[in-house]
Backbone as CSV, one residue per row, in Angstrom:
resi,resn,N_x,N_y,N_z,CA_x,CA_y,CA_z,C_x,C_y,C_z
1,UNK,5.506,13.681,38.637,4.149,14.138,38.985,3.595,13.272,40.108
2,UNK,3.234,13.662,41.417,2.248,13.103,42.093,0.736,12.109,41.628
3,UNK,1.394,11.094,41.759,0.252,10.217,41.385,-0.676,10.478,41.854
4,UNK,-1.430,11.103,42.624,-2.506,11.349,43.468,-3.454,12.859,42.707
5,UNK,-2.015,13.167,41.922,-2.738,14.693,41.621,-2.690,14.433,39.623
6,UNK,-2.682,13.496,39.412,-2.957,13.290,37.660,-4.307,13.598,37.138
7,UNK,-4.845,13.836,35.958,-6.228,14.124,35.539,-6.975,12.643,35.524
8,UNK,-6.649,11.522,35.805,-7.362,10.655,35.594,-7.269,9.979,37.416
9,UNK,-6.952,10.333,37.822,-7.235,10.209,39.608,-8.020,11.278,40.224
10,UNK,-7.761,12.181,39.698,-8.740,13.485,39.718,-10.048,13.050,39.438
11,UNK,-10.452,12.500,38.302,-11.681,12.352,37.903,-11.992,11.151,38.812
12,UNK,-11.402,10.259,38.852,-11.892,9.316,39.901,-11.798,9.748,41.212
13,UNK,-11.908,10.472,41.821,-11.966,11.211,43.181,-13.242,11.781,43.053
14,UNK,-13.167,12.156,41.958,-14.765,12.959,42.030,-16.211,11.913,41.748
15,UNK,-15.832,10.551,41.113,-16.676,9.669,41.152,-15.599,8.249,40.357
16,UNK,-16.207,7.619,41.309,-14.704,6.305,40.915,-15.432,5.506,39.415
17,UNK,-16.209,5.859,38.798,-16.912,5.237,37.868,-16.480,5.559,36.227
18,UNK,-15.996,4.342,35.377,-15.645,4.784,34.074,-16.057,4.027,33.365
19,UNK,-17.569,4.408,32.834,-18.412,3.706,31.751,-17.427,3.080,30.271
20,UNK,-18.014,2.156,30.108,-17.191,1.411,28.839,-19.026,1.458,27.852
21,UNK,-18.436,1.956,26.653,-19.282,2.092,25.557,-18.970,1.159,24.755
22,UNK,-18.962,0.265,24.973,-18.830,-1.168,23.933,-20.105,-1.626,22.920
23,UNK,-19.697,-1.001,21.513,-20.981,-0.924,20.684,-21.700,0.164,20.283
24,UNK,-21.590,1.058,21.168,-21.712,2.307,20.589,-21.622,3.368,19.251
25,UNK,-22.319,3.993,18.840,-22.248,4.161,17.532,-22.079,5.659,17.511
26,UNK,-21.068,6.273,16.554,-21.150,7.946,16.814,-22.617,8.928,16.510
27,UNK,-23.282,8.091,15.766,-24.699,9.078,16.012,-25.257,9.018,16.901
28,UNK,-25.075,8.218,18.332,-26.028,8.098,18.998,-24.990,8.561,20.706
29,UNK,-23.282,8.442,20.295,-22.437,8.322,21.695,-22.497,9.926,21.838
30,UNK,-23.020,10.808,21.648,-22.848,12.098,22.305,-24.419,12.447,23.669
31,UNK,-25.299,11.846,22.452,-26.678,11.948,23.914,-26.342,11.303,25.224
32,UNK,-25.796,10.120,25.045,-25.388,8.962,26.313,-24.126,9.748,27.250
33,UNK,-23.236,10.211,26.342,-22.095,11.165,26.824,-22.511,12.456,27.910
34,UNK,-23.442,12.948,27.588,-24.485,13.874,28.215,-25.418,13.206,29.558
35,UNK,-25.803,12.051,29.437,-26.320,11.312,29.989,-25.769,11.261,31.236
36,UNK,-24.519,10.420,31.101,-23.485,10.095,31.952,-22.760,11.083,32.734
37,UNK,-22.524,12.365,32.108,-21.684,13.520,32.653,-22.837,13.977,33.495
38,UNK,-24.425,14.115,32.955,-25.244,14.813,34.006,-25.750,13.694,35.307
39,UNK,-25.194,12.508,34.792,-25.610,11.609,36.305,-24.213,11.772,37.274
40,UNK,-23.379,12.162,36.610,-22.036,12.389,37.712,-20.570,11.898,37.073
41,UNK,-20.821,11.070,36.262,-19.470,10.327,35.866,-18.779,11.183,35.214
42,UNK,-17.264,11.085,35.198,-15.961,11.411,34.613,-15.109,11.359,33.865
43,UNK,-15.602,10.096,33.359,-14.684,9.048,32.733,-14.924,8.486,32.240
44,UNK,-15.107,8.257,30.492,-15.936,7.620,29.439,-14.771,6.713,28.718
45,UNK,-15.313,5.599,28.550,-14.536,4.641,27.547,-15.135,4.353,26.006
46,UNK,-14.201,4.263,25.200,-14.819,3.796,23.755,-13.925,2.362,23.914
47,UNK,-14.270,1.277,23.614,-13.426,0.144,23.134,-13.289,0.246,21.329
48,UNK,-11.915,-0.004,21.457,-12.334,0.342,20.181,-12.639,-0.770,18.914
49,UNK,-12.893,-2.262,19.641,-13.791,-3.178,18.771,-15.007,-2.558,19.017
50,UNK,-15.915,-1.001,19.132,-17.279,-0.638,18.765,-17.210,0.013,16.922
51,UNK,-18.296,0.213,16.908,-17.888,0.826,15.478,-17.825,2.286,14.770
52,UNK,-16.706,2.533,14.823,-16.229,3.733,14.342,-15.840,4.311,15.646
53,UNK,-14.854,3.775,16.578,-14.531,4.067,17.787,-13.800,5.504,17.699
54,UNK,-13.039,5.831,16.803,-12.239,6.990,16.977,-13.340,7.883,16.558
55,UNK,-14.200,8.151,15.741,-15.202,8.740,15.918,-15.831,9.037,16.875
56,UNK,-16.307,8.191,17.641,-16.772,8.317,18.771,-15.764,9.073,19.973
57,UNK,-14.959,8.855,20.286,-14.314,9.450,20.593,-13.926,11.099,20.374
58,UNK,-13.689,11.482,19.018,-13.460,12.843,19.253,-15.275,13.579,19.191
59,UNK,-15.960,12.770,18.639,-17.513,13.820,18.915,-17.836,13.616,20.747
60,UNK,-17.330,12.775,21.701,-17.543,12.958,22.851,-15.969,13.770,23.592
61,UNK,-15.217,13.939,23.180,-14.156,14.947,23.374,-14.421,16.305,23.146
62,UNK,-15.539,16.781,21.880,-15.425,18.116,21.752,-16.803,18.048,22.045
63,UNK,-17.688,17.237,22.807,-18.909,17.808,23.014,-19.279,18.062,24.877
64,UNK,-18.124,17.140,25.458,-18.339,17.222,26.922,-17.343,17.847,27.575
65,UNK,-17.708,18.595,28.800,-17.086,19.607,29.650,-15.531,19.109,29.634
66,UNK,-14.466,19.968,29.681,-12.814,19.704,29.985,-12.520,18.503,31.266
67,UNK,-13.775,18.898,32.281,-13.359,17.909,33.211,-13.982,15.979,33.096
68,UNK,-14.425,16.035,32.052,-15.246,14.632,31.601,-13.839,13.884,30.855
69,UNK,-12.942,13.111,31.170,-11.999,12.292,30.377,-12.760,11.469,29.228
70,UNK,-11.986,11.486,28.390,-12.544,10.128,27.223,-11.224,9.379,26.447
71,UNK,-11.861,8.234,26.538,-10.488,7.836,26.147,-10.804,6.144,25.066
72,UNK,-10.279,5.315,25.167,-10.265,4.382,24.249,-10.085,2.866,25.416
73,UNK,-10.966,2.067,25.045,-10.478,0.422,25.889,-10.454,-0.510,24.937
74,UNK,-9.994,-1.963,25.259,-9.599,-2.826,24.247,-8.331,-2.208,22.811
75,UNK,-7.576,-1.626,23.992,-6.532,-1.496,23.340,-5.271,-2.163,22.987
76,UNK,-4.388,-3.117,21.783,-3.923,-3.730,21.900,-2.465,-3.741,21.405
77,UNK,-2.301,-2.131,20.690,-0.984,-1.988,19.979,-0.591,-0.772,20.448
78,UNK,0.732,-0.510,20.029,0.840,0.701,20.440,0.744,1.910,19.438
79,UNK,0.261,1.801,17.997,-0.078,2.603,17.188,-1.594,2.895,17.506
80,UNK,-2.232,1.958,17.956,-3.587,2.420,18.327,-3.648,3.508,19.486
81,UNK,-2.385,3.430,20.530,-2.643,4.872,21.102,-2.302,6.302,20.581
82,UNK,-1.100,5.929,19.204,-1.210,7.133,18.771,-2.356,7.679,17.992
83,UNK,-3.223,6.223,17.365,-4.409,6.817,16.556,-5.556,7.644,17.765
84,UNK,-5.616,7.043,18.978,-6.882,7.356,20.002,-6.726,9.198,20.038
85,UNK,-4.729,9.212,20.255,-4.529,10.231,20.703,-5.144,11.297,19.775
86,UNK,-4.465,11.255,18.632,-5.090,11.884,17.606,-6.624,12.476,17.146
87,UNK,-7.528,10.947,17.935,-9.129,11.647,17.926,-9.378,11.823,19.163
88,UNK,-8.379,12.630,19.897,-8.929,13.769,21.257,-8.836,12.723,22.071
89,UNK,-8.128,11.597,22.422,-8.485,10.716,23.661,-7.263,11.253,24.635
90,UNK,-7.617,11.140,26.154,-7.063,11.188,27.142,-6.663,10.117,27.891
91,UNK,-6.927,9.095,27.800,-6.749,7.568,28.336,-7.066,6.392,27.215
92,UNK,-5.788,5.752,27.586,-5.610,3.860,27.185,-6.486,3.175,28.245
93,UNK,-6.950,1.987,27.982,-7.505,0.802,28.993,-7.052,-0.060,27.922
94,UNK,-6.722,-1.193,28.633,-6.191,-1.957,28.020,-6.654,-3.723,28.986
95,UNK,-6.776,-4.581,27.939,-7.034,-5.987,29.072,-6.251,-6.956,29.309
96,UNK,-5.109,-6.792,29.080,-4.007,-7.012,29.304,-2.735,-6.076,30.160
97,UNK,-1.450,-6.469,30.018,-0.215,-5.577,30.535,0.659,-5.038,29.694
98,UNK,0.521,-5.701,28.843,2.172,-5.173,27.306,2.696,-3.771,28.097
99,UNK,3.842,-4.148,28.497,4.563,-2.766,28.698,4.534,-2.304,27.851
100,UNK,5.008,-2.405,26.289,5.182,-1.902,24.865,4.059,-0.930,24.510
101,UNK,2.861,-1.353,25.152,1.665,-0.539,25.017,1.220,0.884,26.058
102,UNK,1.619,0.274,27.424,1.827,1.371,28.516,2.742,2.200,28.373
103,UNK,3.969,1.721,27.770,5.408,3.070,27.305,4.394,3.941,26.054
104,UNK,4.106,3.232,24.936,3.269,3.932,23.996,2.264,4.958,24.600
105,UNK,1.217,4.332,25.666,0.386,5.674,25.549,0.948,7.256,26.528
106,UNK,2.062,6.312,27.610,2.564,7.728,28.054,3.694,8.537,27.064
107,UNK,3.996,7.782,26.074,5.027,8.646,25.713,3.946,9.700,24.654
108,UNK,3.028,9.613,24.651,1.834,10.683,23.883,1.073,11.132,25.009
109,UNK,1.345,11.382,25.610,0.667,11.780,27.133,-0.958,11.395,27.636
110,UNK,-1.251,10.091,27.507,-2.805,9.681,27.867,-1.910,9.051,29.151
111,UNK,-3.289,9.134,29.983,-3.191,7.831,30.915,-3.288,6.433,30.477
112,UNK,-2.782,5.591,31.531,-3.066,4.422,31.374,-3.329,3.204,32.078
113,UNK,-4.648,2.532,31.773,-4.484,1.514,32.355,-4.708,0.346,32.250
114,UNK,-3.800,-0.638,32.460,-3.681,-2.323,31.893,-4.734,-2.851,32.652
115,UNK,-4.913,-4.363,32.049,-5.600,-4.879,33.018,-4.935,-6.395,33.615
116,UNK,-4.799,-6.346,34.328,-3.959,-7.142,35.682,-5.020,-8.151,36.519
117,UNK,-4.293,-9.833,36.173,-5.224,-10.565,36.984,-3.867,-11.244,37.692
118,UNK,-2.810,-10.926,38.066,-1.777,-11.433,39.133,-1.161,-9.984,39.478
119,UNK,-0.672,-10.582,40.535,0.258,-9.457,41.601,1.378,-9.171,40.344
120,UNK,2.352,-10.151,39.687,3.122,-9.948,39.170,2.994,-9.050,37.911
121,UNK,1.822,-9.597,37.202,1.430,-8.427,36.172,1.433,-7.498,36.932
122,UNK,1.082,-6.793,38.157,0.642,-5.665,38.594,1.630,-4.625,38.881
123,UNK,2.454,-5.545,39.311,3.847,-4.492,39.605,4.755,-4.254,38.185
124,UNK,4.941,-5.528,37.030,5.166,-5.075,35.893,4.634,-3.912,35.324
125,UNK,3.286,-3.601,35.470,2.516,-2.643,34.661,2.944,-1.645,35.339
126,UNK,3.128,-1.154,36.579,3.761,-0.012,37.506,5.218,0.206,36.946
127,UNK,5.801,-0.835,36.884,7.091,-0.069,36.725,7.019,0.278,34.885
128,UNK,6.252,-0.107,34.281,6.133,0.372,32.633,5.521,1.823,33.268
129,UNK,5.119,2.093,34.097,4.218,3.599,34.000,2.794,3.693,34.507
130,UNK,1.776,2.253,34.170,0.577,2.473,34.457,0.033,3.589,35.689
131,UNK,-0.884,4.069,35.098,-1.186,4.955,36.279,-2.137,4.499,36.811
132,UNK,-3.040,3.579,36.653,-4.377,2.731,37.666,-3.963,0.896,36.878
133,UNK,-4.629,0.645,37.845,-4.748,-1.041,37.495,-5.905,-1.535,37.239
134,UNK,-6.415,-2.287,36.396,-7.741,-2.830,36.124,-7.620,-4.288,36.430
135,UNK,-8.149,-4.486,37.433,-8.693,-5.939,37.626,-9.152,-6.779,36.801
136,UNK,-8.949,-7.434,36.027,-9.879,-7.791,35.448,-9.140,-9.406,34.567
137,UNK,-10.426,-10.189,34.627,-12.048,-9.560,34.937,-12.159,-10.328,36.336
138,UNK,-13.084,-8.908,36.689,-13.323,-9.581,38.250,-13.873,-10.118,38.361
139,UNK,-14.905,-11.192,37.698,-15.416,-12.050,37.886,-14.686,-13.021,38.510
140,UNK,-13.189,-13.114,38.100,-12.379,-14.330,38.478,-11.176,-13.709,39.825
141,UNK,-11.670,-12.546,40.287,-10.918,-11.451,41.354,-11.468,-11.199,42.420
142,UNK,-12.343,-12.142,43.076,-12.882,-11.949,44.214,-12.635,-10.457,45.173
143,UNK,-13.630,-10.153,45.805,-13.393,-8.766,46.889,-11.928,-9.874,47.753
144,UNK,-12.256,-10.811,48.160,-10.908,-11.499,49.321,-9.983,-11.325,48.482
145,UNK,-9.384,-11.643,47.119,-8.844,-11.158,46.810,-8.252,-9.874,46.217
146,UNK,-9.275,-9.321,45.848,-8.726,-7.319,46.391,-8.009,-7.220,47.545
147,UNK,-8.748,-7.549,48.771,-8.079,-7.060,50.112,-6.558,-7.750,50.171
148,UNK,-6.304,-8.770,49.987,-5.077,-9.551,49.859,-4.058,-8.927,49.081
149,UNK,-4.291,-8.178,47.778,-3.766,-7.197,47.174,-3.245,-6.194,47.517
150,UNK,-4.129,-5.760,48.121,-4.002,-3.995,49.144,-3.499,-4.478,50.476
151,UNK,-2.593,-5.333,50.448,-1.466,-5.798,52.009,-0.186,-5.018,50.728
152,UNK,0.018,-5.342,49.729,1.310,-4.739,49.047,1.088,-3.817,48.344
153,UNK,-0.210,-3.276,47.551,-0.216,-2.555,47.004,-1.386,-1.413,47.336
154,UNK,-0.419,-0.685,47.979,-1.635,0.444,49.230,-1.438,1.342,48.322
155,UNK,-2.417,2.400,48.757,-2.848,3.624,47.882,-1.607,4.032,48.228
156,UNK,-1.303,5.449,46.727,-2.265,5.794,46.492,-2.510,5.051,45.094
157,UNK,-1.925,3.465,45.190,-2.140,2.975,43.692,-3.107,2.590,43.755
158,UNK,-4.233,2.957,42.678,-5.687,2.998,42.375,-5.950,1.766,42.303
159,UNK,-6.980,0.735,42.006,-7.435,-0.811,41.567,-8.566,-0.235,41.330
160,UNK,-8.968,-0.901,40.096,-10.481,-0.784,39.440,-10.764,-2.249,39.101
161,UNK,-11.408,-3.141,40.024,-12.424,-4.033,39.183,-13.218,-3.536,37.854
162,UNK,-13.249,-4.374,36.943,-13.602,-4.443,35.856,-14.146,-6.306,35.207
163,UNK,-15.665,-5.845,35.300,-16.001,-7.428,34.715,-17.144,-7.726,35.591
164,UNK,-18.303,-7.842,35.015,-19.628,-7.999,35.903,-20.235,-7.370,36.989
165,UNK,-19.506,-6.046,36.929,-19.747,-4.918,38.268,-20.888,-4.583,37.953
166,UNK,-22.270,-4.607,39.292,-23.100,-4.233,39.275,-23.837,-3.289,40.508
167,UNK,-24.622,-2.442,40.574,-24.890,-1.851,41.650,-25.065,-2.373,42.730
168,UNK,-25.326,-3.759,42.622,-25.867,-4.512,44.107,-24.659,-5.365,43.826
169,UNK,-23.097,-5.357,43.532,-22.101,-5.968,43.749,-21.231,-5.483,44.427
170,UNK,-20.830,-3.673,44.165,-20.268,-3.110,44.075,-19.745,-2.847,45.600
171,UNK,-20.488,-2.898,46.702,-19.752,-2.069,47.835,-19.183,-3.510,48.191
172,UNK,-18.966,-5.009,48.325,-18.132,-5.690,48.636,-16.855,-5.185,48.380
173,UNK,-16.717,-4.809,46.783,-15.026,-4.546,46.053,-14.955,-3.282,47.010
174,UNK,-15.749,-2.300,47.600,-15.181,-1.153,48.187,-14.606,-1.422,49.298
175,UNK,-15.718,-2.391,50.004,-14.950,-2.562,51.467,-13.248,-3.155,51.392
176,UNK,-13.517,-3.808,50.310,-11.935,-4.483,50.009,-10.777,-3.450,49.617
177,UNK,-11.346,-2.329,49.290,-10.134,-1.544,48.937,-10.151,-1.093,47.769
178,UNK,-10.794,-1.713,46.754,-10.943,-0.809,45.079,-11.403,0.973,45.266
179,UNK,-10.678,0.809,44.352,-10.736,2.767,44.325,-11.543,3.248,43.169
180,UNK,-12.254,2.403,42.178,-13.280,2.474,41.764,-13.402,1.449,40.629
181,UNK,-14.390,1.669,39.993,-15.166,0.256,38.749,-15.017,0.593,37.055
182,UNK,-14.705,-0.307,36.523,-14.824,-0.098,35.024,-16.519,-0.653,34.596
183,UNK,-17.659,-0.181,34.335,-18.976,-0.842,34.109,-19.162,-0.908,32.399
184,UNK,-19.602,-1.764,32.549,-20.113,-2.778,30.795,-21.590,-2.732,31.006
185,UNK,-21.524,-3.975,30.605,-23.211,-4.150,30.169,-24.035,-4.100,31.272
186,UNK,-23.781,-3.666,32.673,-25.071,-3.496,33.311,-25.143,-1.637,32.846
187,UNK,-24.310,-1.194,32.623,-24.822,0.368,32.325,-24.964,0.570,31.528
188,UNK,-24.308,-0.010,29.993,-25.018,0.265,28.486,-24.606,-1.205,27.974
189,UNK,-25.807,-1.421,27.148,-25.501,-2.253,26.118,-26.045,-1.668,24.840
190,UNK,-25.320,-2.236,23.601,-25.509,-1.270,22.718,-27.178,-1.453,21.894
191,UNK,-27.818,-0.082,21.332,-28.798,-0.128,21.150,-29.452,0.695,22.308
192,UNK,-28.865,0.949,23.794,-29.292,1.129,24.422,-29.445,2.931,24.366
193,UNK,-31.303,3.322,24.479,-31.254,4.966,24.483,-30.686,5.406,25.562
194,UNK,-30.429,7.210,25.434,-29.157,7.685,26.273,-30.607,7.661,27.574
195,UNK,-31.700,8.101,27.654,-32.719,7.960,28.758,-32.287,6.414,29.623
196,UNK,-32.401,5.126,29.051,-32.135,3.933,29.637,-30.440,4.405,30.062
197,UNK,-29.431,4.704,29.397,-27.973,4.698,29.681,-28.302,5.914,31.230
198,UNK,-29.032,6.637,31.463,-29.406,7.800,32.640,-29.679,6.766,33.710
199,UNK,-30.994,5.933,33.354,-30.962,5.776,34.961,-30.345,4.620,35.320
200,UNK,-29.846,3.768,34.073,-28.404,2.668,34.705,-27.514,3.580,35.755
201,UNK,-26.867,4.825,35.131,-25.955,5.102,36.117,-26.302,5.504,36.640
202,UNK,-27.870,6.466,37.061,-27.767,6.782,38.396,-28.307,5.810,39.205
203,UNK,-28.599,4.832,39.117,-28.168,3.179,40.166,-26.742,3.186,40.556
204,UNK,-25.747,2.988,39.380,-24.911,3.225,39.847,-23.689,4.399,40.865
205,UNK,-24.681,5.759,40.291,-23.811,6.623,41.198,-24.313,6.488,42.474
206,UNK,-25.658,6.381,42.561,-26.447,5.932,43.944,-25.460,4.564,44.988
207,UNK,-25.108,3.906,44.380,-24.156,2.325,44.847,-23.072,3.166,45.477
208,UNK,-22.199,3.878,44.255,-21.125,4.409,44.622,-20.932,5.376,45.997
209,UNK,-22.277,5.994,45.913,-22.020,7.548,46.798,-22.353,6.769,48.478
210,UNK,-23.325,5.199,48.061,-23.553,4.564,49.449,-22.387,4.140,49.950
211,UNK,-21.310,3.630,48.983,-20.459,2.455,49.448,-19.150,3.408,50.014
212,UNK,-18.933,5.008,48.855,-17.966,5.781,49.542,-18.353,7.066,49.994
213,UNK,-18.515,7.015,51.306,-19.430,8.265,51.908,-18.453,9.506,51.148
214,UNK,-19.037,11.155,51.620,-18.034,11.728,51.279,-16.689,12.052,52.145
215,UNK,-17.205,11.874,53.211,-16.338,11.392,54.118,-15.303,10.375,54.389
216,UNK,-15.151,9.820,53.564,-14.629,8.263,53.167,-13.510,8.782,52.274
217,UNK,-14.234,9.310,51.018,-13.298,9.176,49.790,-12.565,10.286,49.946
């Protein structure tokens, strides 16, 4: 398959942004789910240290449009991707590389993606399968080091910083070459109503749509 043409590059083409719901609770992750899909995003994460993550997961699987991914982060085994798979998930994130875990979620057909703080993890996780790379955490991944990255590893392999991404951070990592952001606690923290989770991201889709014209992406 053309890496360029997968459902989880797809969705990041259409907005490079994949909210992480860390804390989230299933009575409350379908309003925020709504939230997020009507500010633009694509791509929803459950970690699943929140509580009752696979829950959460399949009530935002059967409540948002086919083209909205959902999937599972803080993933650390590879039975946990068969459990994600099972409650409707479409994507692994993971904060680490375990090949053992990247063979696991493609051999159930989710995407996947590790998270990579050396070159060497990075190309390990490629040849296990990963289909994007997560930076992380970028706190400790400078934009100079993005660009230094993208001398060997040119599109169309994706990089997502992940780790303190904020709207007024965000177009440095673009100019460097990231192909889009994993966001935490500047877009939800938990407790947070799906109205507050609305206009976090549209700060953030606002960042995004400045930093990649449409012309750009």
């Amino acid at each position: 398959m053309n890496p360029t043409h997968t459902p989880l590059i797809q969705a990041l083409q259409q907005c490079g942004l994949i909210a992480i719901l860390r804390g989230v609770q299933p009575h409350e992750v379908v309003a925020i789910g709504h939230a997020l899909y009507d500010a633009g995003f694509r791509a929803i994460e459950v970690p699943l240290n929140s509580p009752e993550p696979l829950a959460s997961i399949r009530a935002l699987r059967d409540a948002l449009p086919a083209d909205c991914l959902v999937g599972a982060g803080t993933v650390l085994t590879p039975q946990a991707c068969a459990d994600v798979a099972a409650a409707g998930g479409q994507v692994i994130v993971m904060p680490h590389s375990d090949p053992t875990v990247i063979r696991a979620a493609k051999a159930v057909g989710m995407a996947c993606a590790p998270g990579v703080a050396t070159l060497t993890e990075a190309f390990a996780a490629l040849a296990a399968g990963a289909d994007v790379l997560k930076l992380f955490p970028a706190e400790a991944l400078a934009p100079a080091v993005l660009k230094a990255w993208r001398a060997v590893l040119r599109p169309p392999v994706a990089l997502l910083p992940v780790g303190g991404i904020t709207p007024d951070n965000l177009a440095p990592y673009a100019a460097a070459g990231a192909s889009g952001f994993g966001l935490g606690s500047a877009l939800y923290r938990p407790g947070d109503s799906a109205e507050q989770v609305a206009r976090n991201a549209a700060a953030f889709v606002q960042a995004w749509r400045h930093a990649y014209p449409p012309s750009a992406v």
